[in-house]
ZAMARGU-4260 file (C-alpha; in steps of 0.2 Angstrom, whole numbers, plus 5000, padded with zeros to 4 digits):
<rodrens>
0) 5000/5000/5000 | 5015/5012/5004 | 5022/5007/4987 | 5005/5014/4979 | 5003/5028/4986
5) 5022/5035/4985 | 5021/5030/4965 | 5006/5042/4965 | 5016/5056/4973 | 5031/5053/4961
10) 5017/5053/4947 | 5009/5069/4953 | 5023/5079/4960 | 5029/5084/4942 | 5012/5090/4939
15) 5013/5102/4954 | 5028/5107/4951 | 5022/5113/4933 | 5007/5120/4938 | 5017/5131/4951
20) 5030/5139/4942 | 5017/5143/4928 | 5008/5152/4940 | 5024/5161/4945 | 5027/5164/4927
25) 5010/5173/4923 | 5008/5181/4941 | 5027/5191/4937 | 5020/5196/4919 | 5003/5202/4926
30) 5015/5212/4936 | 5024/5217/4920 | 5011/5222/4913 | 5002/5233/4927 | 5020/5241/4927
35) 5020/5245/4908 | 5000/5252/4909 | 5004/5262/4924 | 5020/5267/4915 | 5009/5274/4903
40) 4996/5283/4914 | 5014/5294/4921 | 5020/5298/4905 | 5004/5305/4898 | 4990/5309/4912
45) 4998/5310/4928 | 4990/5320/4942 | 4972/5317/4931 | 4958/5303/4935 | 4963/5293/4919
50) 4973/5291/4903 | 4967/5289/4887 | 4978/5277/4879 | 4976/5281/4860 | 4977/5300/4859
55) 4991/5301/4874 | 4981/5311/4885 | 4970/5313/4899 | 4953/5311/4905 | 4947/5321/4921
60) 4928/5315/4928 | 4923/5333/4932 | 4930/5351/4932 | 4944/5346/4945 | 4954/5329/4945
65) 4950/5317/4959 | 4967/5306/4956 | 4954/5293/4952 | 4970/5281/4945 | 4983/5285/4959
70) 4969/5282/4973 | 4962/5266/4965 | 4978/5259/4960 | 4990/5260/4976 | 4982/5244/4986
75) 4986/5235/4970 | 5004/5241/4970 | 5005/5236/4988 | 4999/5218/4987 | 5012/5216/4970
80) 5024/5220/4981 | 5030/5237/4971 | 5035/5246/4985 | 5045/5259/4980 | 5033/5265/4966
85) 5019/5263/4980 | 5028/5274/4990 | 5028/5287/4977 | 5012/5286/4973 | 5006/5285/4992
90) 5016/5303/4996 | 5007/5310/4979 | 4989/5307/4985 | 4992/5313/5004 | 5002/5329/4995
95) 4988/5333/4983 | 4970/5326/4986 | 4961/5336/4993 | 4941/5338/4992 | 4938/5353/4995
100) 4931/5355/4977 | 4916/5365/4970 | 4910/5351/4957 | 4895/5337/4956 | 4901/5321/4959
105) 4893/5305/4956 | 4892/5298/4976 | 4892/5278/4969 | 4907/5280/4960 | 4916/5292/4971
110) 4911/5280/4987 | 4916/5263/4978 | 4934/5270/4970 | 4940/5283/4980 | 4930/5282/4998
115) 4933/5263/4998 | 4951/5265/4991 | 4955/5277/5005 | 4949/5266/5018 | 4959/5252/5011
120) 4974/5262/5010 | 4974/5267/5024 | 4973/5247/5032 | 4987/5245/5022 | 4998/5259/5025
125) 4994/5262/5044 | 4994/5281/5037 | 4981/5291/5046 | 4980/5304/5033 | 4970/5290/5022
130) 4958/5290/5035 | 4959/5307/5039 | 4954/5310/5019 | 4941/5296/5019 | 4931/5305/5033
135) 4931/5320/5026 | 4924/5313/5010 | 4911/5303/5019 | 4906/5319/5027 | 4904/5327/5009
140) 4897/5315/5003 | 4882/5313/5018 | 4870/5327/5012 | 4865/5313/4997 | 4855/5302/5009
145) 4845/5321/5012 | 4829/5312/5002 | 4811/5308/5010 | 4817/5292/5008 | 4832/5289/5016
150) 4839/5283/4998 | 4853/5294/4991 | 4852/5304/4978 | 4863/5300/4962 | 4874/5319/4963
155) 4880/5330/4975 | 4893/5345/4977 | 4907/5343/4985 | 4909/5359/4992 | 4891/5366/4994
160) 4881/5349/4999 | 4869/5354/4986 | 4861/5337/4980 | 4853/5334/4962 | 4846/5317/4951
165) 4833/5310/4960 | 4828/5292/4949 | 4844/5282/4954 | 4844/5263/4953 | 4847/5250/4966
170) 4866/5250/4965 | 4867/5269/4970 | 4856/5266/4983 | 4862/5250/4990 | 4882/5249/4985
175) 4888/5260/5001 | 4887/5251/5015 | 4904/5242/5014 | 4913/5258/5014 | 4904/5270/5023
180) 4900/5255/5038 | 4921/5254/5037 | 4923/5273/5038 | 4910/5272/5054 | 4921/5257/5063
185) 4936/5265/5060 | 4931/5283/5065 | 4919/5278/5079 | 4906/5289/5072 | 4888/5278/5068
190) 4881/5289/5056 | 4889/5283/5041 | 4884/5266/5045 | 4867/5270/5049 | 4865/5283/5035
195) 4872/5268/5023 | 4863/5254/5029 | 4845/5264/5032 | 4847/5266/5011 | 4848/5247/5009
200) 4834/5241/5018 | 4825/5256/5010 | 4828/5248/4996 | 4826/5231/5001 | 4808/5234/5008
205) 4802/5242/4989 | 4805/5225/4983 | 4790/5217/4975 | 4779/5205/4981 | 4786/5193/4973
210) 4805/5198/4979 | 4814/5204/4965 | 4818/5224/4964 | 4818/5234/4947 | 4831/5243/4939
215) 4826/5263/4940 | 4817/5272/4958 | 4814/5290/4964 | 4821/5292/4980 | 4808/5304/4985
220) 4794/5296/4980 | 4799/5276/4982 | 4791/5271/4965 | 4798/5262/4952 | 4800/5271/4936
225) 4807/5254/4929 | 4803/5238/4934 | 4814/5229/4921 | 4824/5213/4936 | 4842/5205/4933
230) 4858/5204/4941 | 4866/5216/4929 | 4872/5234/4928 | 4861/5245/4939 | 4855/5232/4950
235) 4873/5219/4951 | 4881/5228/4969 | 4866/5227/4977 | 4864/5208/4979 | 4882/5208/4979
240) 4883/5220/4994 | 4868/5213/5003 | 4879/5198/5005 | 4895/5207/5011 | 4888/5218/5021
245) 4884/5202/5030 | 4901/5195/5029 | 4911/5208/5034 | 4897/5217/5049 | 4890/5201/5055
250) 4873/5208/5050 | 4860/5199/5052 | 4849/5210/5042 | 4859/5208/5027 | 4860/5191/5029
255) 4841/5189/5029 | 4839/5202/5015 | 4853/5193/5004 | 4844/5174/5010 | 4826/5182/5002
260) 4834/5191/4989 | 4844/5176/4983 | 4827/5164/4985 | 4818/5178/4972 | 4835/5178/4959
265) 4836/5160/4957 | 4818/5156/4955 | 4813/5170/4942 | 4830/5175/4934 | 4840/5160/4932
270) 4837/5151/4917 | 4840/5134/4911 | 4846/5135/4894 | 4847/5116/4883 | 4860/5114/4870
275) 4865/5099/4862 | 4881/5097/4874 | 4872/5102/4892 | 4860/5112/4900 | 4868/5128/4903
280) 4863/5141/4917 | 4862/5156/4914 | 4854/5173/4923 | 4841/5184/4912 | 4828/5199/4913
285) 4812/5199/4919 | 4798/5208/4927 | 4800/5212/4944 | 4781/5212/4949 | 4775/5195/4935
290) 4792/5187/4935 | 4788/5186/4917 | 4804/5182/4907 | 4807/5200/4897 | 4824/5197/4889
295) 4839/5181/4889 | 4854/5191/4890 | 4868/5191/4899 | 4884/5201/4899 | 4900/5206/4908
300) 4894/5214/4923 | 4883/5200/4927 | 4900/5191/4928 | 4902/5196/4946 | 4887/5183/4950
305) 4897/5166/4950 | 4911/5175/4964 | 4893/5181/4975 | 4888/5162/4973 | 4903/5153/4978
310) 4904/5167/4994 | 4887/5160/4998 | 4893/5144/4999 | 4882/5138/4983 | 4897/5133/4972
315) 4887/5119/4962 | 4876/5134/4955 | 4894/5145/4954 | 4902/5133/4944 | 4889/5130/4932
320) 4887/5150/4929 | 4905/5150/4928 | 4906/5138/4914 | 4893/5148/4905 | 4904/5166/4908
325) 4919/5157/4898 | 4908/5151/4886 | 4901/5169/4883 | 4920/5174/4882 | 4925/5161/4871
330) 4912/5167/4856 | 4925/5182/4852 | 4938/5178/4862 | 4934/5191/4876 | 4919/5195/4884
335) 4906/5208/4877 | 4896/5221/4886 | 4879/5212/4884 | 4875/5194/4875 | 4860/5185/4870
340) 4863/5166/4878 | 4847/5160/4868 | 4854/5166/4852 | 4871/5166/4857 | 4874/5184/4846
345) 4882/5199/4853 | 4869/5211/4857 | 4882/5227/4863 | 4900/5223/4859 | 4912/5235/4869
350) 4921/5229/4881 | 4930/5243/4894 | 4940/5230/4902 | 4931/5224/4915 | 4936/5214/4928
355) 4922/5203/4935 | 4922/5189/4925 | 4942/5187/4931 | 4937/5191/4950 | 4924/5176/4948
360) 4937/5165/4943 | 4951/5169/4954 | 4935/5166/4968 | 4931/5148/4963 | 4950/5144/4961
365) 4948/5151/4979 | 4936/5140/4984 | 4941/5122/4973 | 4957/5122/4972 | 4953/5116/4953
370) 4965/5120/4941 | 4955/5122/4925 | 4951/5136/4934 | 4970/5142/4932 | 4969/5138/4914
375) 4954/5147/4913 | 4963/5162/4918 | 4979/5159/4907 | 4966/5158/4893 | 4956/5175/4896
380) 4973/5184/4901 | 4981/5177/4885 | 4965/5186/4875 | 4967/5200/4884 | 4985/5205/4882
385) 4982/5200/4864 | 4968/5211/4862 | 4970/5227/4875 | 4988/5229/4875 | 4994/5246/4867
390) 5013/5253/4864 | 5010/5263/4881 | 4996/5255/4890 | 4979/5247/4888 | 4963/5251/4877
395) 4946/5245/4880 | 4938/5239/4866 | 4922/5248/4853 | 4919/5228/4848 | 4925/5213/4854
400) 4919/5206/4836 | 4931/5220/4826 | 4945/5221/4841 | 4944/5239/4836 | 4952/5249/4852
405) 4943/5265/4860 | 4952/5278/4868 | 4947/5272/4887 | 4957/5264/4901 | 4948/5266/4917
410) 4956/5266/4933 | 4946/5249/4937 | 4961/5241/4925 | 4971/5245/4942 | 4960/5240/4955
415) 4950/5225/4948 | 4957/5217/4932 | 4976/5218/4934 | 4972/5213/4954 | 4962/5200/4949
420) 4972/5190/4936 | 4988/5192/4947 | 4978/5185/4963 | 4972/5172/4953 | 4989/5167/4951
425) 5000/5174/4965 | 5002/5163/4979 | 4988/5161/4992 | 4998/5169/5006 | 4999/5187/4996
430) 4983/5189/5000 | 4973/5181/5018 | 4957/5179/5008 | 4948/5174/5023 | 4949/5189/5034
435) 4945/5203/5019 | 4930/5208/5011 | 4932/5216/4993 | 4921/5232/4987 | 4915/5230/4971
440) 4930/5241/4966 | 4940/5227/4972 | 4947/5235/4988 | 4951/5224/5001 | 4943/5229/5018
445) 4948/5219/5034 | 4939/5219/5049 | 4951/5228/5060 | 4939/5234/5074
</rodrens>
């Protein structure tokens, strides 16, 4: 018997070996290849929110830049290890951020990039200054949750309070919580935290009868001004949050919210899709109030889903959706915007570089330890390198069909994808998986307090 078994370690052990120094291989050229976009960000957009690749210059979000790459980007450089060019970057932001700034700015995105960057930072970094800057951003960003509601409204000036846009959609409403219930931990002041969380349930408690929320609502009236259901863009970091909120909190609201929310999601989205090889799974439209089916498509946000599910502990319906993602981004090579599964025909073919489809594998590798998740990865960064990579950076795509480059490289290339794809592949201990909780931005919170 002891004969056996050491012949199967001999057998296997060159396997291993192999499997690990690939991993090595790809995690040092995702580090490479961060270096050579972020290379490109310095030459041509430094001190601006983001570069556009093609034209050489830069993109600011409003009036004034907000350092949207630098502050998204430096928990990245950290976990890679860059440290000098961390350093660098670290001592820009704390010399130049500042938000005492007269513009509108969009409080979902402000909170999820820069707010929940700061706040990581800051765990990172043991710097007070990030923290310091992160609670005076939340307190800018307060006067949003101002409605009759309790929901935020979508706008609001930095510097004046005013607030503005008042049909938001359940990801501005309910993707704050994370950050804003860090900020209160960490300050000792509860009313981000109860600000925050009194948006979510609010949002919750307008769910239909049936369970599923819509895609568009007043905050100052409560009514639905779309009632279109998925898991997609305006609606995807709400389920995801009513989850991590429960995670990282211990709260047993949001885990009662995510466990009536997820019973709603898989009996009127999901959809069982036959094909001659297997029965796919897949997660489509319908309508919130009927739970009639309204559309069968299916796209690269929605891509987050299979990383939510495997957290949940449901990794038979994670897997399957997983499968069905990489099928999606096999059709052309990389992953479009939105797709039809029924059809399978690309319905909106840009793709800005997102990251989710990456963070779901690098969850289920997480969670299997199966290596066809690694090839998975190997296959998808291979595409994109192939596809995205310019002389000085990285280029979302107009068409994933074409491969025609647009002049876009979002600071999420930082954050998420480039994080993603070298977590996927770094060794476990780089990152204590089990103690952090990622933002939808992918910023990793811990719970310190």
């Amino acid at each position: 018997m002891t004969k056996i078994v050491l012949l199967l370690l001999i057998l296997l052990l060159p396997v291993s070996v192999a499997a690990q120094s690939n991993k090595r291989r790809l995690a040092a050229e995702v580090k490479a290849e961060f270096l050579h976009a972020w290379t490109g960000y310095k030459k041509y957009a430094w001190g601006h929110d983001d570069l556009k690749p093609l034209s050489k210059t830069y993109h600011d979000w409003y009036a004034q830049p907000l350092l949207m790459t630098p502050v998204d980007s430096l928990d990245t450089m950290i976990i890679m290890g860059l440290d000098e060019e961390a350093a660098r970057t670290q001592a820009y932001i704390l010399d130049n951020l500042s938000f005492d700034k007269d513009i509108d700015v969009q409080n979902f995105e402000i909170t999820i990039r820069i707010l929940g960057g700061l706040i990581t930072n800051y765990q990172l970094t043991n710097d007070k200054r990030f923290l310091n800057l992160a609670e005076d951003l939340g307190k800018r960003l307060l006067p949003v949750f101002n409605s009759p509601t309790g929901m935020p409204y979508r706008y609001v000036n930095l510097k004046t309070g005013k607030v503005r846009n008042p049909v938001s959609n359940p990801a501005e409403t309910g993707t704050l919580l994370l950050e804003f219930g860090a900020l209160s931990k960490l300050t000792g002041n509860p009313v981000f935290y109860d600000k925050a969380k009194r948006a979510l349930v609010e949002t919750y408690n307008r769910r239909s009868k049936i369970g599923l929320v819509g895609e568009w609502i007043n905050v100052e009236t409560g009514q639905w001004t779309n009632t279109d259901s998925h898991i997609s863009g305006a609606i995807d970091s709400y389920y995801e949050y009513l989850l991590k909120c429960s995670v990282l909190f211990a709260d047993p609201d949001c885990k009662r919210m995510w466990n009536d929310s997820i019973t709603a999601i898989n009996k009127y989205l999901a959809d069982e899709v036959k094909t001659e090889i297997r029965t796919e799974l897949w997660y489509g439209h319908a309508d919130m109030n009927t739970g009639a089916r309204t559309d069968s498509t299916y796209g690269a946000l929605d891509a987050f889903f299979p990383a939510v599910l495997a957290l949940s502990g449901d990794l038979t319906r994670a897997k399957r959706l997983q499968d069905s993602s990489f099928a999606m981004w096999k059709h052309n090579d990389i992953e479009p915007e939105v797709f039809d599964y029924r059809t399978k025909t690309v319905k909106s073919a840009g793709y800005p570089l997102r990251p989710e489809i990456i963070e779901s594998t690098y969850y289920l590798y997480h969670y299997t330890k199966d290596d066809r998740y690694l090839r998975m990865g190997e296959q998808m960064w291979r595409d994109f390198v192939k596809h995205c990579r310019t002389d000085e950076a990285y280029a979302a795509l107009k068409s994933v069909v074409t491969k025609e480059k647009s002049d876009s490289m979002q600071s999420f290339l930082f954050a998420e994808t480039f994080k993603y794809f070298y977590l996927l592949f770094a060794p476990p201990e780089t990152l204590d998986f089990k103690n952090v909780v990622f933002n939808t931005e992918a910023h990793p919170i811990r719970r310190t307090w």
